[in-house]
C-alpha positions as CSV (number, residue, x, y, z in Angstrom):
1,X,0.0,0.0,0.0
2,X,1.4,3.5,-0.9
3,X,0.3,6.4,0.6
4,X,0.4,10.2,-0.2
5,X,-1.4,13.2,0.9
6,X,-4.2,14.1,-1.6
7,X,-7.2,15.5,-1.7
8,X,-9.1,13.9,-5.0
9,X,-11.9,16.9,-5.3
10,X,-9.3,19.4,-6.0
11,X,-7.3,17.6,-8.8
12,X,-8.4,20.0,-11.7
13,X,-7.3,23.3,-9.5
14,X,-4.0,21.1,-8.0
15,X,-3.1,20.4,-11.6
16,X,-3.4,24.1,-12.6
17,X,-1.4,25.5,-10.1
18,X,1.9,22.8,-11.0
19,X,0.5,20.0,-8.8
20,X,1.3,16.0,-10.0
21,X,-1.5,14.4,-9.7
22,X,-0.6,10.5,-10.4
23,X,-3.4,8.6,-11.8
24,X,-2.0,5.1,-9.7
25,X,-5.1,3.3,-9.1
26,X,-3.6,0.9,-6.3
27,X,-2.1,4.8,-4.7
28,X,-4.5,5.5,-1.2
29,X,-4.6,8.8,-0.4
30,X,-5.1,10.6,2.9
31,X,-3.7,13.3,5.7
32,X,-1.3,11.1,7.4
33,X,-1.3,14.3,10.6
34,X,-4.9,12.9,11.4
35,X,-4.0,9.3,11.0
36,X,-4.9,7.2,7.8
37,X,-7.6,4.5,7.1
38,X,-5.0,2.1,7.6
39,X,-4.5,-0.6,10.1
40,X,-1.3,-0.9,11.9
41,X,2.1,-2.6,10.1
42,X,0.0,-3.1,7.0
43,X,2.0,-1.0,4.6
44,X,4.6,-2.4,2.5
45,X,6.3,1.4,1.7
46,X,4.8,5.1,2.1
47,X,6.1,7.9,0.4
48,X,6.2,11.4,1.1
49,X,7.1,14.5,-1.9
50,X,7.5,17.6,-0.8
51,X,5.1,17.7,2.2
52,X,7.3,17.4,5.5
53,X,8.2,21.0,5.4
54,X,4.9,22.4,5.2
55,X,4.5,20.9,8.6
56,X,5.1,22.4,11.8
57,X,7.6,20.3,14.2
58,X,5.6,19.1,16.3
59,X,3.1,17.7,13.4
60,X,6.2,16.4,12.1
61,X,6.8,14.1,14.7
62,X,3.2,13.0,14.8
63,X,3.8,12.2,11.1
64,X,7.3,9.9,11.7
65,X,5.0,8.4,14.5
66,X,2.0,7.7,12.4
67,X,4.2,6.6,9.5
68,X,6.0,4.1,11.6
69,X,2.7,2.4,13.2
70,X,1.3,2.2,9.5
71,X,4.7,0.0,8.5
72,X,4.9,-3.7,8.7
73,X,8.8,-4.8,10.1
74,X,10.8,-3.9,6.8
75,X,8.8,-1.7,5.1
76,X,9.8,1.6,3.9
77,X,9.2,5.1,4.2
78,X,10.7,7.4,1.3
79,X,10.4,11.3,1.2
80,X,12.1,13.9,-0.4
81,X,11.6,17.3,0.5
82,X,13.9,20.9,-0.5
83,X,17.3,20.3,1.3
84,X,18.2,23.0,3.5
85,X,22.0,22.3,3.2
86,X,22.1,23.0,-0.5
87,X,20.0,26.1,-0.2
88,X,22.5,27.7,2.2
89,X,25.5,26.2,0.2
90,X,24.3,28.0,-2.9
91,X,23.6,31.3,-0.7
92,X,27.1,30.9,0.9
93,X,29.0,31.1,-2.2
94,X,26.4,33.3,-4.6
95,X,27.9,36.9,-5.0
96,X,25.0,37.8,-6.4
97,X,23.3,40.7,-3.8
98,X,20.0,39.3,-4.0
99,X,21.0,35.9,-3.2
100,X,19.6,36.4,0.5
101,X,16.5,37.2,-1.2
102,X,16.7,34.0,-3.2
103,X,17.4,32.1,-0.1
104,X,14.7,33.2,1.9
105,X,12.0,32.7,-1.0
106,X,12.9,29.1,-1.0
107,X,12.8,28.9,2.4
108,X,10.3,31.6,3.6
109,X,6.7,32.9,3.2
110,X,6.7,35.1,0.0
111,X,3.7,37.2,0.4
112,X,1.9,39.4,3.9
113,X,-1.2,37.5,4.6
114,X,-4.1,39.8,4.2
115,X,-7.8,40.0,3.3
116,X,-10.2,36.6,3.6
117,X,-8.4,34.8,1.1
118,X,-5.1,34.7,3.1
119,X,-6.7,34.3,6.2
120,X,-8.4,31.3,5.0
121,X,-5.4,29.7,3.7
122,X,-3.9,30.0,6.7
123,X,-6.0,28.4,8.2
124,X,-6.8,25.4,5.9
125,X,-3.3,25.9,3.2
126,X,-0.3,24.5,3.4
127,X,1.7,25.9,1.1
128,X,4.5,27.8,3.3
129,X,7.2,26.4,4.3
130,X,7.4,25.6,8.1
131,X,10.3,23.5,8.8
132,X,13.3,22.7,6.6
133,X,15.5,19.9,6.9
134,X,19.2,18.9,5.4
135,X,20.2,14.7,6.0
136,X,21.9,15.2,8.9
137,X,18.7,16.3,11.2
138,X,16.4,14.2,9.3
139,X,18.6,11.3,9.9
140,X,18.5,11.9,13.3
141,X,14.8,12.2,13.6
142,X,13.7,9.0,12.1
143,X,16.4,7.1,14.1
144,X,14.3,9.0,17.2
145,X,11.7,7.3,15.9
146,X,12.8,4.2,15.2
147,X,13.5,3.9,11.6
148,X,16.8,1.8,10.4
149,X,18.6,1.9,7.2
150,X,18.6,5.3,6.9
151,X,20.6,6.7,4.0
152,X,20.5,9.2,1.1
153,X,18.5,8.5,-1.3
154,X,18.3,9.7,-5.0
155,X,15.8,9.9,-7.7
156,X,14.6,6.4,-8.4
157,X,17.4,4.5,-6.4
158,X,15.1,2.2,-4.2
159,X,15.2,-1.1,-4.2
160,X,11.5,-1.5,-4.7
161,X,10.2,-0.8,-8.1
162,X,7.3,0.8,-7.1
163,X,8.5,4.0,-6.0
164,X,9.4,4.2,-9.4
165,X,6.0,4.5,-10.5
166,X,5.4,7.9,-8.1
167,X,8.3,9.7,-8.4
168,X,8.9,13.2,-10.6
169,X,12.9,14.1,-11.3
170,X,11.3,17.7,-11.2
171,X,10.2,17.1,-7.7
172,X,13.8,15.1,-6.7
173,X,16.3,18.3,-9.0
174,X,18.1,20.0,-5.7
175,X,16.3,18.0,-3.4
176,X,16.9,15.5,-0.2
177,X,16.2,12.3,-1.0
178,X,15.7,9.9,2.9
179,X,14.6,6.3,2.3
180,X,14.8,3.9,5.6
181,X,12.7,1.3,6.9
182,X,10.5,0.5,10.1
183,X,12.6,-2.0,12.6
C-alpha cells in the first residue's frame, strides 16, 4: 500500500497551479497528521514528496510516529523534500546581492497574509514552508523514531520498483532524497 497526501476533489485546480497528480489506481490517499484509514504494520512502503516542510515540528513528529505504526517490520518510508543544506551552500557562495532574497524565497513565506483569502489559507493551506531539513537532522529524527537503514537517497534508487511508479525528477532536482525502513 502506498500512501500520499491528496485531496481527489481538488485535482483540476491542483493540476493548474503545477501540482502532479498521479493517476496510480492501487495509490491510497489521505492526511497522514490525522492518522490514515489504515490498520497498523500493514504497509509495505509510504512515500512522502515535498510535504514534510509544510508541517510544523511538532506535526512532524506526529507524522514519523504515524508513518512508523502504518509499517509492517521492513517496510519503507521514502520522502524527499527541499534540502536545507544546498539552499545555504548555494547562498554561501552566490555573489549575487540578491542571493539572500533568493534564499529566503525558498525557504520563507513570499507574500503578507491579508484580506479573507489569506486568512483562509492560513488556516486550511499548506503551502509555506514551516520546517526545513538537510540529511543530517532528518537522519536523526527518524532514528528518534525508530526507523533503520537510513541513507540518502536519490531519484529512483530504491530497491523496490514501485516507487518508481510515483516519483517526478522535477520534484527530486536540488532536493533530499531519505529512504529507511520500520525496525
Amino acid at each position: 500500500m502506498w500512501i500520499q497526501k491528496h485531496t481527489s476533489l481538488l485535482n483540476p485546480l491542483l493540476q493548474r497551479r503545477g501540482y502532479p497528480i498521479y493517476p496510480v489506481s492501487h495509490i491510497e490517499y489521505a492526511d497522514v497528521i490525522l492518522g490514515l484509514p489504515v490498520p497498523p504494520g500493514s504497509a509495505d512502503g509510504i512515500y512522502c514528496s515535498h510535504i514534510l516542510e509544510h508541517l510544523a515540528f511538532d506535526e512532524f513528529q506526529v507524522t514519523l510516529r504515524n508513518v512508523f505504526q502504518y509499517l509492517k517490520p521492513g517496510g519503507l518510508f521514502r520522502l524527499v523534500l527541499p534540502d536545507l543544506e544546498f539552499i545555504v551552500k548555494q547562498y554561501m557562495k552566490s555573489d549575487d546581492p540578491e542571493a539572500a532574497i533568493h534564499m529566503m524565497k525558498e525557504m520563507g513565506q513570499k507574500r503578507a497574509l491579508r484580506g479573507l483569502k489569506s486568512a483562509l489559507q492560513l488556516l486550511f493551506g499548506r503551502s509555506r514552508h514551516l520546517w526545513m531539513w538537510d540529511y543530517k537532522a532528518m537522519a536523526h529524527e527518524l532514528q528518534r523514531a525508530g526507523f533503520v537503514n537510513i541513507r540518502r537517497a536519490y531519484f529512483n534508487d530504491s530497491a523496490d520498483p514501485r516507487f518508481k511508479e510515483v516519483e517526478d525528477w522535477g520534484r527530486w532536482e536540488n532536493s533530499l532524497g531519505v529512504e529507511c525502513s520500520r525496525s
